[in-house]
Every structure is written in structure tokens, then in C-alpha cells.
N, C-alpha and C positions, 0 to 999 in steps of 0.2 A: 595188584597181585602180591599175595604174602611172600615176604623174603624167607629165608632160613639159614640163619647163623649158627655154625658150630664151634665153640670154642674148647680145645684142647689143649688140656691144663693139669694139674698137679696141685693136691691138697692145699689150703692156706695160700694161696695167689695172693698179695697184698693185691697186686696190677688188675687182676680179673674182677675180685668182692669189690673195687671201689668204682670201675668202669660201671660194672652190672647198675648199678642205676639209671645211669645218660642213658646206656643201652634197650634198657626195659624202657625208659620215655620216647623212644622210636616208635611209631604207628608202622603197622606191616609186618611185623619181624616176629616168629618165633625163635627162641635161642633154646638149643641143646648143651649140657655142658658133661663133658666126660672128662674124669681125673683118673688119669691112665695108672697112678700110682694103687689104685684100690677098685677100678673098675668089676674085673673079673670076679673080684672076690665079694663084692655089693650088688654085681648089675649080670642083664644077661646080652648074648651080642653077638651075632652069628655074621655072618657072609653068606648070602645061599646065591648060589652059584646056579644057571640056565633052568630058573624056575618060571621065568615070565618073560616078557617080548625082551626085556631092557636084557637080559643074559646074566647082571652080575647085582644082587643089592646089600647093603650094609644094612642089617637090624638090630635095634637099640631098643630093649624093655619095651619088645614088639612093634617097634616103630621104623618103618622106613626111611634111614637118612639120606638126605638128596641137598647136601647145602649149596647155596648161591653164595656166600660165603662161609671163610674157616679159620678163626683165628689161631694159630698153634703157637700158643704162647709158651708154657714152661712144660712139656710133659716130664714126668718123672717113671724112672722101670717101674713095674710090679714088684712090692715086696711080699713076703708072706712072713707072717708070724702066730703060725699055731701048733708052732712043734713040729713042724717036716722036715725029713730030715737036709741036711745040707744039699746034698748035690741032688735031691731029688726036688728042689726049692731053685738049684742055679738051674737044672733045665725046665720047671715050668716057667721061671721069667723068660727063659732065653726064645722060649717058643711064646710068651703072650708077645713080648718085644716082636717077632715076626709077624705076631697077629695083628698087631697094629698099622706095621708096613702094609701088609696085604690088604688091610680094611680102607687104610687111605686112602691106596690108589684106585680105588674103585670110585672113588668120588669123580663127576663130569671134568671134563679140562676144562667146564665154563666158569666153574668154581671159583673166583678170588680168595686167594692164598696171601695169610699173612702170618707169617710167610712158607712159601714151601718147603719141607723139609729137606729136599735133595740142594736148593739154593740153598738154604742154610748150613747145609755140613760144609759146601765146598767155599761161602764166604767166611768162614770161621778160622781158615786157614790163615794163620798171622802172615805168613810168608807169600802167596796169594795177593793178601789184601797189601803187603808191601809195592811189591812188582805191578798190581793193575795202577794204584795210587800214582807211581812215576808215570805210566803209562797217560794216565788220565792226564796230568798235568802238574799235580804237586810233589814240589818239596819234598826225598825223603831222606835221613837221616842215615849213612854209613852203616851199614847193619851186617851182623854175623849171628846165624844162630848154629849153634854146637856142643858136645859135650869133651870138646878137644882143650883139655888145658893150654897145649901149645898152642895150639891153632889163636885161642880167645890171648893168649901171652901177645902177640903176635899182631892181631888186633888192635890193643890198648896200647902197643908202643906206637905205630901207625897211628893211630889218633892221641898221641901224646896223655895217654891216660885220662882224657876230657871223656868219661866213661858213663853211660845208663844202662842197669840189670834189670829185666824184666822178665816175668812168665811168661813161655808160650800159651798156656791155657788159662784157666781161672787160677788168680791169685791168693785165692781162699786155702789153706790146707787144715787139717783137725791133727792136733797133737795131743796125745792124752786128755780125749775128748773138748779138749780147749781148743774154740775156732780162731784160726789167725788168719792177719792177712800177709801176705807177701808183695806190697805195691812196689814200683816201681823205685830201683835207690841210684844215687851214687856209687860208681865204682871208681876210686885214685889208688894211687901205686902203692898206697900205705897197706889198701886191701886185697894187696896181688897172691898172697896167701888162700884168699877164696875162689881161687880159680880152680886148683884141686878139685873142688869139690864138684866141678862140671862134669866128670867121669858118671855122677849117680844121678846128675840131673841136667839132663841141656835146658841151654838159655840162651834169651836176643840178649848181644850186646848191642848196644849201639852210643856212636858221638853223641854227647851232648850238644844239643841247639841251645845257645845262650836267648834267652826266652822276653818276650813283650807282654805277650798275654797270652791265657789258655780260653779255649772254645771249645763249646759243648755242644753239638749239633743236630737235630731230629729232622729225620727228612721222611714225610710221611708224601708218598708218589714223589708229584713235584713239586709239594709245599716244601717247606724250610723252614726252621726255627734254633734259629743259633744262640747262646746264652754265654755270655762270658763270664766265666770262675774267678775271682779275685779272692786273695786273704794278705795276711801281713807276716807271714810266719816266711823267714830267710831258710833258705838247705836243703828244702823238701821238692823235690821236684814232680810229685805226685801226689794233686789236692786232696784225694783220697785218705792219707795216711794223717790229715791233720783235722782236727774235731770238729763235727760240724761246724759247732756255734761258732768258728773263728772264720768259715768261709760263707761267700757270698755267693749270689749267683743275678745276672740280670738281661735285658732283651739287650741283644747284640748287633748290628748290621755289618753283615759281612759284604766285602764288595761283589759286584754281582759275578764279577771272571769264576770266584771262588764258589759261588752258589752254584752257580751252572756245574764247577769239578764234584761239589760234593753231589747233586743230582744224578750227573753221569755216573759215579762211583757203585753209586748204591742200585741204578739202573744195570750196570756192568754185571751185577752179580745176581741179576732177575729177582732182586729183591723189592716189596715194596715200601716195607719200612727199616729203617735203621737208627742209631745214632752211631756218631762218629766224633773221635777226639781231634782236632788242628790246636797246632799254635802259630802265634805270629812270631816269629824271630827276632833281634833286634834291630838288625836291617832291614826287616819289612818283609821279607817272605814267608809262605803258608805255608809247613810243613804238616803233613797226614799221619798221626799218630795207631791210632788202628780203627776197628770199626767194628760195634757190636751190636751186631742184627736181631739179636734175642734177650737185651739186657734189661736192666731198669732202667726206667726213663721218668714215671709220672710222678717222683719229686721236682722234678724241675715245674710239674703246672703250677704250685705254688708262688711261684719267683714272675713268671711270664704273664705278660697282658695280654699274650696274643692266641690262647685259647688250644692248646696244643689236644687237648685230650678231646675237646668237641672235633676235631679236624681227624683226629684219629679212629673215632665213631662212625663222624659222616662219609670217612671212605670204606672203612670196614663195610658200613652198611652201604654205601649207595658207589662207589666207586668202583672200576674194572683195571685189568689190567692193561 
């Protein structure tokens, strides 16, 4: 029986254009792909509503979508760019954006969703993904997130200034069209001056965990592929902000108590795929640093023997939930 894959996406997918091969070498499967950033303005795409027995159908450049799977990878809003004027540009995104919702849920609940978008808003929750982590069994890290200078003052004396700043959302910001990132730093008493500034922007404080190693984790169902980060650079406590070329990455065996947390974790949040940050401590505990259901992940198949992206294919295509 032909399968049918829909992947929802957003122009320049690096993740999508390189899958699309493995994908296309599947027997059975036709694949749909809609890039929601330019859909409307390229494509045409209805909903017809109690036209036939089924009551509700999604149509795409005349075509009846009915996926058996749905990968919803990056979508990006609608933009428009042909001279309309502003706000008559912010309400038709604001109504394609609804069109979108509406078209989803029309899809069967037999559907396998990777992953759905209602799990994904509510695992995206840093503070969520804190509290279920203890919950599950790991490790977590003294945490405050606030925009209370006192409150974080307050804090960092409480944990003797042994301090890590971090974004609640994506670390990426654009400043005078220059993209930056904002990883993960140090905070000591030298830099108690920046606390001020939490009035225009709240932030996770949290203690530093004196560190053994970092873990990089993909949990596609109930598989598992852990990768551990190593480099040589002292201060940085987010491998992120140090250049590629100087870090590593390689196949990792995590004990299994841990594989089972990190499964349950990413099951807890009706997810089917994720990765996920741990470290080991230097006493030997697993702390859960956060968890990112929608990120980048297919540079680590480079590093890995253990085939992460074929694993990611064959449950897209052949896996349930």
C-alpha cells in the first residue's frame, strides 16, 4: 500500500534538501512538501469542508492530502513582499498563520506526527522541560528564571556566585542586521552589574555543575544515540560558542538507568523525536540541561557509526506512535 509523507517546512531546510534523497530511495511513499513561508503566494490550497462522506479535506495544487505520515520540520510565517502595505501584510499572515492550524488538524489522528505541533509548543517550555526532567529522574541544576534584578541578586549570593546565564528561547539575536549568538556564559560577582539589565530581558540563572563531560542526545521513539562533545578550550561552558574546528564530537554509551530517563522524557512530552543536552558532573551524576524537539541535529551523522538519519527515515516512514 503507497504510504504518504508530508513534510512541513520553510524555504532552504539544510535538514529536509539532504534527507530528500534516503527519503525518495523508500519504495511506497509519495512525499508532498509545503514551505509554508511562500506557500500561498506560489501554491493553491483549500480546505473544503462537508463536500464528501469524509466531511473535512485538505487540497494542495488539486490534490487531496491524507498523510500517513507528517514531518513538521521548520515551518516559517508567511511573508509578503510586493509593496502591501504594512498592516494589511501583518493581517494576511496573521490569517494564513490560522490557515495553517486549521488545515493541520484536519489531518487523520492515524497520522504519525513528527512531531505535532501542539507537543511542540508545550515541550519548548524551558521551565516545563526543567520540572518534568526532576520529575523523570534527573539531575537538575538550581534554577531561577526572572527579570527581577533583586530577586537573581539573591540568587547568585545563594549559590555563592558559582553562576550560568542563559536564554529562555533561541540564543540567536540580529543587531544591526549582524547575526549573533548569545550561548550560554558565566556569571561571577565581578559581573553583578549585569543584572540590571534583567528588567528588559528575563533570564535562567542557574548554579554551575562543575562538569566531566557534555552529551549530546537523539532519541528518535525508542532508539537512542548519544554523542559526546569534547574540545580543549578552558572557560567556556557552552561548546557552542567555541569554533567548530576545535570541537569533537563521537558515539557515546550512556548507562542504560539514563537512556531509559532520556526516553521517558521525550515520551513525557508526546514527542517522537528530540535531542537533548546532559552532562555528567564530576561526581558522576546526570544532570538534564534542556531539550530541543525542533532543532538541528543531522551534523552529528557525520561524527556517528550508528546511522542516525537512516533510523530517522525508517520511523518517519514505517513507524507509529
Amino acid at each position: 500500500m503507497k504510504k504518504d509523507l508530508l513534510i512541513i517546512t520553510r524555504s532552504n531546510d539544510s535538514h529536509v534538501e539532504q534527507l530528500l534523497p534516503k527519503l525518495h530511495k523508500q519504495k511506497g511513499i509519495n512525499i508532498t512538501i509545503i514551505k509554508t513561508d511562500e506557500c500561498i503566494n506560489k501554491h493553491l490550497c483549500s480546505l473544503k469542508l462537508f463536500d464528501n462522506e469524509l466531511g473535512a479535506s485538505f487540497v494542495f495544487e488539486g490534490k487531496v492530502i491524507d498523510p500517513t505520515s507528517v514531518w513538521y520540520r521548520k515551518p516559517a510565517p508567511l511573508t509578503f513582499k510586493n509593496g502591501m502595505a504594512l498592516d494589511v501584510a501583518a493581517f494576511a499572515e496573521r490569517e494564513s498563520e490560522i490557515f495553517w492550524r486549521n488545515a493541520f488538524s484536519l489531518f487523520p489522528s492515524s497520522s504519525l506526527w513528527v512531531n505535532n505541533p501542539v507537543a511542540l509548543q508545550k515541550s519548548e517550555l524551558k521551565s516545563l522541560q526543567l520540572i518534568y526532567a526532576k520529575e523523570c529522574g534527573f539531575e537538575v541544576a538550581p534554577t531561577i528564571i526572572t527579570n527581577d534584578p533583586a530577586e537573581g541578586e539573591i540568587f547568585c549570593i545563594q549559590n555563592e556566585w558559582d553562576i550560568i546565564a542563559k536564554t529562555i528561547g533561541s540564543p540567536v539575536v540580529k543587531i544591526d542586521n549582524v547575526v549573533k549568538n548569545t550561548y550560554a556564559r558565566k556569571l561571577g560577582l565581578e559581573k553583578i552589574d549585569q543584572l540590571k539589565h534583567l528588567k528588559v530581558c528575563p533570564t535562567i540563572l542557574q548554579k554551575f555543575i562543575p562538569t566531566k563531560r557534555e552529551v549530546r542526545v537523539v532519541v528518535i521513539s525508542g532508539e537512542i544515540f548519544p554523542m559526546e562533545i569534547y574540545h580543549n578550550e578552558t572557560g567556556i561552558v557552552d561548546s557552542r560558542a567555541i569554533h567548530s574546528d576545535k570541537v569533537r564530537y563521537r558515539d557515546f554509551s550512556l548507562p542504560k538507568d539514563v537512556q531509559e530517563l532520556c526516553i521517558n522524557m521525550v515520551r513525557g512530552f508526546d514527542l517522537v523525536f528530540s535531542s537533548m543536552d546532559l552532562i555528567e558532573s564530576i561526581d558522576g551524576e546526570w544532570y538534564f540541561l534542556d531539550l530541543n524537539p525542533n532543532g538541528q541535529w543531522l551534523w552529528l551523522e557525520k561524527f556517528s557509526k550508528k546511522g542516525i538519519a537512516d533510523a530517522f527515515v525508517s520511523h518517519l516512514i514505517n513507524g507509529s506512535m
